[in-house]
LUMMIFI-875125 format. One line per 5 residues: number of its first residue (from 1); their letters; for each residue y, x, z of N, C-alpha, C, O. Coordinates in nm, 3 decimals. Atoms other than C-alpha are relative to their C-alpha. Last residue first. Example, Ala and Ser with C-alpha at 12.3 -4.5 7.8 and 13.67 -1.06 7.14 Angstrom:
BEGIN
2> sa> -0.119 -0.082 -0.006 -0.106 1.367 0.714 0.109 -0.077 0.073 0.220 -0.026 0.090  -0.119 0.089 0.000 -0.450 1.230 0.780 0.120 0.090 0.000 0.118 0.194 0.066
This chain:
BEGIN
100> xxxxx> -0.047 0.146 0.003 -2.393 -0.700 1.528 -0.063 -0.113 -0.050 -0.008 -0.223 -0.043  -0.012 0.079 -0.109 -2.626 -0.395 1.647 0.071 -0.176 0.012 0.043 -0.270 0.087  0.175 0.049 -0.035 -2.551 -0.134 1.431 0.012 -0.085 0.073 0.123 -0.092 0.126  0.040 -0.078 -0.090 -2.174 -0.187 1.288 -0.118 -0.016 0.042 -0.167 -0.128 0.030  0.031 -0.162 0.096 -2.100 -0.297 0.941 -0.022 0.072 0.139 -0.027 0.194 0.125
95> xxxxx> 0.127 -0.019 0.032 -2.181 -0.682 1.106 -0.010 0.131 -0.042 -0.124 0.175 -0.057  0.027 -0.016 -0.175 -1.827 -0.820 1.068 -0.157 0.061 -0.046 -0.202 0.055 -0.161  0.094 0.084 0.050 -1.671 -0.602 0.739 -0.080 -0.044 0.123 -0.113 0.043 0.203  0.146 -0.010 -0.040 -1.371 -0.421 0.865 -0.081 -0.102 -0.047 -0.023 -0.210 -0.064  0.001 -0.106 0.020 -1.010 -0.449 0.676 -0.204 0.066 0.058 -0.281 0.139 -0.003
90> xxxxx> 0.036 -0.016 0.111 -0.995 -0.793 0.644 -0.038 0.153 -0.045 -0.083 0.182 -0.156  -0.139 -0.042 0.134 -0.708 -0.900 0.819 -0.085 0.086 -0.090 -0.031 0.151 -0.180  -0.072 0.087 0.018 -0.942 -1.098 1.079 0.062 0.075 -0.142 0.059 0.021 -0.253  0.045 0.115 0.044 -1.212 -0.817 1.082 0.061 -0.068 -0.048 0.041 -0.069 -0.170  0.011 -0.033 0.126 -0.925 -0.578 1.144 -0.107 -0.091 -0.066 -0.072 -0.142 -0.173
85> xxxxx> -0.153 0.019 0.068 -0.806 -0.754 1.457 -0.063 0.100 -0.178 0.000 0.065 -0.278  -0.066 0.124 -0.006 -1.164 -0.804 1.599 0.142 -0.060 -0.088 0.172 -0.168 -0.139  0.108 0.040 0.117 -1.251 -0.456 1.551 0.009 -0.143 -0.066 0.005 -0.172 -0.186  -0.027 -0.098 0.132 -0.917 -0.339 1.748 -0.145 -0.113 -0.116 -0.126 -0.198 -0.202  -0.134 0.102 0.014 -1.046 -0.647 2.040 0.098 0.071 -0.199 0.134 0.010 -0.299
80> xxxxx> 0.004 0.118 0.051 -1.349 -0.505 2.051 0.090 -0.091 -0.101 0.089 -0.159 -0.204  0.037 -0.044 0.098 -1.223 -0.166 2.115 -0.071 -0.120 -0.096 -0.076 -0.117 -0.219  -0.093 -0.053 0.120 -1.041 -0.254 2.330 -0.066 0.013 -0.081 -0.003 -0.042 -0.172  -0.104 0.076 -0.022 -1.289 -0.420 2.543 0.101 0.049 -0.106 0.101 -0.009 -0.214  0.065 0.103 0.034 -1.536 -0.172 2.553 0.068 -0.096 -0.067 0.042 -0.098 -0.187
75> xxxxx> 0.014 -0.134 0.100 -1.264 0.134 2.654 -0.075 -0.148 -0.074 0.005 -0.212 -0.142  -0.103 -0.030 0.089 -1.199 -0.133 2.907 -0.019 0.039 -0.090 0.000 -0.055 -0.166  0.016 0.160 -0.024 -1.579 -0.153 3.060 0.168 -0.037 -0.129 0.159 -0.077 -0.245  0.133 0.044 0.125 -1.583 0.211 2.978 0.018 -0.149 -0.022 0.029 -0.195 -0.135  -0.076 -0.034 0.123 -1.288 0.276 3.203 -0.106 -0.061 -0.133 -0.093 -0.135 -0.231
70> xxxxx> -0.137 0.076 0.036 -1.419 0.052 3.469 0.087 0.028 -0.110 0.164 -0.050 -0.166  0.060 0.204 0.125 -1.767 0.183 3.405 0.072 -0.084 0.039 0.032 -0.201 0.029  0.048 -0.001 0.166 -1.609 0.537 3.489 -0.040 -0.111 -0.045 -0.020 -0.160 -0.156  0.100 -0.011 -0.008 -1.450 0.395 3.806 -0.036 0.044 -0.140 0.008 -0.017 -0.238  0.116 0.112 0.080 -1.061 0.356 3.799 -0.157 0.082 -0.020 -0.148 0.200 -0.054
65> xxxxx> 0.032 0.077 -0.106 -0.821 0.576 4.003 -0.081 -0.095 -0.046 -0.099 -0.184 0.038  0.110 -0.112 -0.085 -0.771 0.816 3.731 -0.040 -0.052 0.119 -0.107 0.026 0.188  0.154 0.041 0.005 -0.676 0.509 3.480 -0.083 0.076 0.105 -0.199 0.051 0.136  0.024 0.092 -0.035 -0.282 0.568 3.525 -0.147 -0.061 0.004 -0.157 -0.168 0.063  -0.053 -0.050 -0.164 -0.322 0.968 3.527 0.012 -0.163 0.012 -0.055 -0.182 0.113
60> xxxxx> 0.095 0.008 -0.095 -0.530 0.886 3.175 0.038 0.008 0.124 -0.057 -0.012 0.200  0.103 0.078 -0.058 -0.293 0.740 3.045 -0.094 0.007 0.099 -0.127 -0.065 0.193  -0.065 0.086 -0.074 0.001 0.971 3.082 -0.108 -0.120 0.034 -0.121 -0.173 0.144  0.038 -0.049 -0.196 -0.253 1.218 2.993 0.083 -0.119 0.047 0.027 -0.181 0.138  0.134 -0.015 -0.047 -0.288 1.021 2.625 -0.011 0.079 0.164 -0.097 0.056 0.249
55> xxxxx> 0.000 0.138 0.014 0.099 0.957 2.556 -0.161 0.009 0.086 -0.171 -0.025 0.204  -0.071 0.053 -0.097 0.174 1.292 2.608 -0.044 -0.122 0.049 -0.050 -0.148 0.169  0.089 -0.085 -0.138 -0.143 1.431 2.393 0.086 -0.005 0.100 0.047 0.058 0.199  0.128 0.058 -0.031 -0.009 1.158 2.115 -0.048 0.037 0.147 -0.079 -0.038 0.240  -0.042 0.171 -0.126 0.346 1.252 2.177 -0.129 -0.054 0.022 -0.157 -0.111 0.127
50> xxxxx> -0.056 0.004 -0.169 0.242 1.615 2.083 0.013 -0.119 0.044 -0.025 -0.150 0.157  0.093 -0.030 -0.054 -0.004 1.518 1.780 0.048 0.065 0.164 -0.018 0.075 0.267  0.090 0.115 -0.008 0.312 1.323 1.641 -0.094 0.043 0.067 -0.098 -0.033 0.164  -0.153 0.068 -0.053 0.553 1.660 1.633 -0.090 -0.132 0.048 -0.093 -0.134 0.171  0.028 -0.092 -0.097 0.253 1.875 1.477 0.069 -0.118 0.102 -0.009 -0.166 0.184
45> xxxxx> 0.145 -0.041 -0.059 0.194 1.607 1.228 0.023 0.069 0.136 -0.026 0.013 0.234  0.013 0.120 -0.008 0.595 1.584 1.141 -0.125 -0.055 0.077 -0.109 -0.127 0.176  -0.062 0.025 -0.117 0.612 1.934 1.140 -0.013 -0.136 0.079 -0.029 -0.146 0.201  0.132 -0.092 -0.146 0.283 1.981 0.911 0.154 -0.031 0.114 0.114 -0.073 0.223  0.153 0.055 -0.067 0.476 1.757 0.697 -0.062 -0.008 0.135 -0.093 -0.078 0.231
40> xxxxx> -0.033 0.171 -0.021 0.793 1.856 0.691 -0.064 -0.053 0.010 -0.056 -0.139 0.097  -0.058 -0.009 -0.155 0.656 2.211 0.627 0.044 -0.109 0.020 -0.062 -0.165 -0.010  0.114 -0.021 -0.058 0.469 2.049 0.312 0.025 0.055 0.166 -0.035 0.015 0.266  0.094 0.161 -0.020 0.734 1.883 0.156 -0.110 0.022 0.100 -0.153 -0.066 0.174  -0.094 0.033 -0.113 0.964 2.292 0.194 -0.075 -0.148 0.032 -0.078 -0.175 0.152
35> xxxxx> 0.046 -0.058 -0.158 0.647 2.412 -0.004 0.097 -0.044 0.100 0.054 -0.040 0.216  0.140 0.064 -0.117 0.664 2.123 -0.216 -0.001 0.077 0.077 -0.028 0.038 0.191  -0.009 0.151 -0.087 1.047 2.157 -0.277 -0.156 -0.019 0.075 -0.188 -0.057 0.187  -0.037 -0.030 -0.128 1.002 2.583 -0.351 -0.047 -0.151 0.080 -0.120 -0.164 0.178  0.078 -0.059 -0.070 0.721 2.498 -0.602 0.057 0.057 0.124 -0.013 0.100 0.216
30> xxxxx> 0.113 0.038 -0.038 0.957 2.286 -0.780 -0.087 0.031 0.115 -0.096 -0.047 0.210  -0.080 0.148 -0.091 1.249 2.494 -0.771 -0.110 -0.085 0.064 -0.137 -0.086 0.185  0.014 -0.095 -0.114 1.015 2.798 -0.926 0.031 -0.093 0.110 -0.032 -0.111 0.214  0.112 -0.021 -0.076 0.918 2.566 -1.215 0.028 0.044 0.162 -0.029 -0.012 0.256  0.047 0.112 -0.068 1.246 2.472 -1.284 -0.064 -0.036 0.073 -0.051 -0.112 0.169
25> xxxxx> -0.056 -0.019 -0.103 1.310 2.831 -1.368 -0.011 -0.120 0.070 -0.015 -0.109 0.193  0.011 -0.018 -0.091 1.019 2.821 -1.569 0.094 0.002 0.096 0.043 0.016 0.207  -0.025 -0.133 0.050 1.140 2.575 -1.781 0.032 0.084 0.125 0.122 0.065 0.207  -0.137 -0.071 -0.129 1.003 2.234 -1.719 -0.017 0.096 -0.033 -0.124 0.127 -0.085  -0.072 0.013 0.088 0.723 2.012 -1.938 0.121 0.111 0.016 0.184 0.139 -0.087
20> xxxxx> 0.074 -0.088 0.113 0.432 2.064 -1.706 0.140 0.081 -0.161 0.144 0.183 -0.230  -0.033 -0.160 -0.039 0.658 1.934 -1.450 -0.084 0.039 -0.103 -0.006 0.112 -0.164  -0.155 -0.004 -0.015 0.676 1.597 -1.633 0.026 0.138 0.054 0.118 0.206 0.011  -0.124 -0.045 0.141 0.332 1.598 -1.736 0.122 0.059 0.029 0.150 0.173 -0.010  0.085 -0.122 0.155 0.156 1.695 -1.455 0.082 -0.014 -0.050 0.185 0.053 -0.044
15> xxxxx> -0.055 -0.099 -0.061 0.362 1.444 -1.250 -0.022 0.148 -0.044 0.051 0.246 -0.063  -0.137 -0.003 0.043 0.259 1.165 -1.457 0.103 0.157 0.057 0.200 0.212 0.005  -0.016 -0.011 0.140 -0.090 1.260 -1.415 0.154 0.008 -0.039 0.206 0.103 -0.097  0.071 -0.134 0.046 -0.083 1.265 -1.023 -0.014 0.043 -0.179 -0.010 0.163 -0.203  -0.158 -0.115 -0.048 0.128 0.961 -1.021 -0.012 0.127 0.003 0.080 0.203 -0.027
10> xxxxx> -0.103 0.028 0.094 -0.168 0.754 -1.239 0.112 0.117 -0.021 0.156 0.186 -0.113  0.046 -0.098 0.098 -0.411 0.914 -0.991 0.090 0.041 -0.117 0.117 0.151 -0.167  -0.013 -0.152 -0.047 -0.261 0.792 -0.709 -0.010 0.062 -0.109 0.068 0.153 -0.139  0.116 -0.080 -0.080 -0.231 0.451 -0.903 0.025 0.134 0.026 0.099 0.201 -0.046  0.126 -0.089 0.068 0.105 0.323 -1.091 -0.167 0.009 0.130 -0.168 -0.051 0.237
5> xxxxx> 0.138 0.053 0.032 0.293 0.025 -0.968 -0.122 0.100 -0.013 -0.241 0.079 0.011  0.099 0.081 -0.042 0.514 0.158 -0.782 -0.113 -0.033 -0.012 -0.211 -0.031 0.062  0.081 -0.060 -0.021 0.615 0.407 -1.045 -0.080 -0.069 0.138 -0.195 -0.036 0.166  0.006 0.066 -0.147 0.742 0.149 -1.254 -0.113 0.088 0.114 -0.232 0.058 0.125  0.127 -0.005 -0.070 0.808 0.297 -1.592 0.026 -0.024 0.149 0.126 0.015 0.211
Protein backbone atom coordinates (compact mmCIF):
# COMPACT_ATOMS: atom_id res chain seq x y z
CA UNK A 1 0.00 0.00 0.00
CA UNK A 2 1.06 3.44 -1.06
CA UNK A 3 0.38 5.66 1.62
CA UNK A 4 0.99 8.65 -0.58
CA UNK A 5 -1.54 8.04 -2.40
CA UNK A 6 -4.24 7.53 0.13
CA UNK A 7 -6.67 10.57 1.26
CA UNK A 8 -6.68 12.19 4.85
CA UNK A 9 -9.40 10.22 5.48
CA UNK A 10 -8.01 7.06 3.84
CA UNK A 11 -4.79 7.57 6.53
CA UNK A 12 -7.19 8.24 9.27
CA UNK A 13 -8.88 4.75 8.66
CA UNK A 14 -5.78 2.93 8.07
CA UNK A 15 -4.46 4.14 11.23
CA UNK A 16 -7.57 2.99 13.17
CA UNK A 17 -7.01 -0.22 12.03
CA UNK A 18 -3.51 -0.79 12.57
CA UNK A 19 -3.46 0.68 16.11
CA UNK A 20 -6.76 -0.73 16.77
CA UNK A 21 -5.05 -4.05 16.28
CA UNK A 22 -2.00 -3.46 19.09
CA UNK A 23 -1.60 -4.87 22.52
CA UNK A 24 -2.20 -2.64 25.09
CA UNK A 25 1.23 -2.10 25.81
CA UNK A 26 1.60 -0.80 22.32
CA UNK A 27 -1.20 1.18 22.97
CA UNK A 28 0.49 3.18 25.76
CA UNK A 29 3.73 3.78 23.26
CA UNK A 30 1.43 5.13 20.87
CA UNK A 31 -0.28 7.59 22.93
CA UNK A 32 3.13 8.56 24.43
CA UNK A 33 4.55 9.35 20.41
CA UNK A 34 1.44 11.59 19.71
CA UNK A 35 1.70 13.34 22.82
CA UNK A 36 5.55 13.83 22.29
CA UNK A 37 4.01 14.80 17.95
CA UNK A 38 2.02 17.23 19.49
CA UNK A 39 4.74 19.12 21.74
CA UNK A 40 6.83 19.37 18.50
CA UNK A 41 4.18 20.88 17.16
CA UNK A 42 2.98 23.47 19.44
CA UNK A 43 6.95 24.12 19.68
CA UNK A 44 7.39 24.47 16.22
CA UNK A 45 4.13 26.98 16.10
CA UNK A 46 5.25 28.76 19.16
CA UNK A 47 8.94 29.02 17.61
CA UNK A 48 7.38 30.39 14.03
CA UNK A 49 4.81 32.86 15.76
CA UNK A 50 8.12 34.44 17.43
CA UNK A 51 10.04 35.11 14.11
CA UNK A 52 6.77 36.17 12.69
CA UNK A 53 6.29 39.04 15.61
CA UNK A 54 10.24 39.69 14.91
CA UNK A 55 9.91 39.81 11.46
CA UNK A 56 6.64 42.06 11.74
CA UNK A 57 8.16 45.06 14.23
CA UNK A 58 11.21 44.94 12.22
CA UNK A 59 8.82 46.06 9.55
CA UNK A 60 6.99 48.15 10.89
CA UNK A 61 10.19 50.34 12.43
CA UNK A 62 11.21 50.46 8.55
CA UNK A 63 7.59 51.81 7.44
CA UNK A 64 7.28 54.24 10.70
CA UNK A 65 8.38 57.08 8.67
CA UNK A 66 5.74 56.46 5.93
CA UNK A 67 2.23 58.18 5.87
CA UNK A 68 -0.75 55.91 6.63
CA UNK A 69 -1.93 56.12 2.86
CA UNK A 70 1.67 55.28 2.07
CA UNK A 71 1.36 52.15 4.05
CA UNK A 72 -2.11 51.47 2.75
CA UNK A 73 -1.13 52.46 -0.71
CA UNK A 74 1.59 49.42 -0.28
CA UNK A 75 -0.49 47.23 1.92
CA UNK A 76 -2.84 47.74 -1.56
CA UNK A 77 -0.26 46.76 -3.72
CA UNK A 78 0.78 43.65 -2.10
CA UNK A 79 -1.88 42.44 -1.75
CA UNK A 80 -2.72 42.67 -5.31
CA UNK A 81 0.18 41.37 -6.37
CA UNK A 82 -0.40 37.95 -3.60
CA UNK A 83 -4.01 37.73 -5.41
CA UNK A 84 -2.46 38.04 -8.67
CA UNK A 85 0.06 35.17 -7.96
CA UNK A 86 -2.60 32.75 -6.81
CA UNK A 87 -5.03 33.61 -9.57
CA UNK A 88 -2.16 32.63 -12.03
CA UNK A 89 -1.49 29.14 -10.17
CA UNK A 90 -4.96 28.73 -9.70
CA UNK A 91 -5.53 28.82 -6.29
CA UNK A 92 -8.01 32.06 -6.17
CA UNK A 93 -10.92 32.36 -8.47
CA UNK A 94 -10.57 36.17 -10.34
CA UNK A 95 -13.80 37.94 -9.35
CA UNK A 96 -14.41 35.82 -5.70
CA UNK A 97 -13.80 39.17 -4.22
CA UNK A 98 -16.66 42.05 -3.94
CA UNK A 99 -15.99 44.51 -6.29
CA UNK A 100 -13.90 42.66 -9.18
Amino acid sequence: MNVQSLTPQDLVRQAIIKVAQLSEKDLVVVIEMIDELKKQSAKTNRERAEEIVVQARARAAEMSHLSREEVMERFGRTMEAIRAEAIEKGTAIEGELEGD
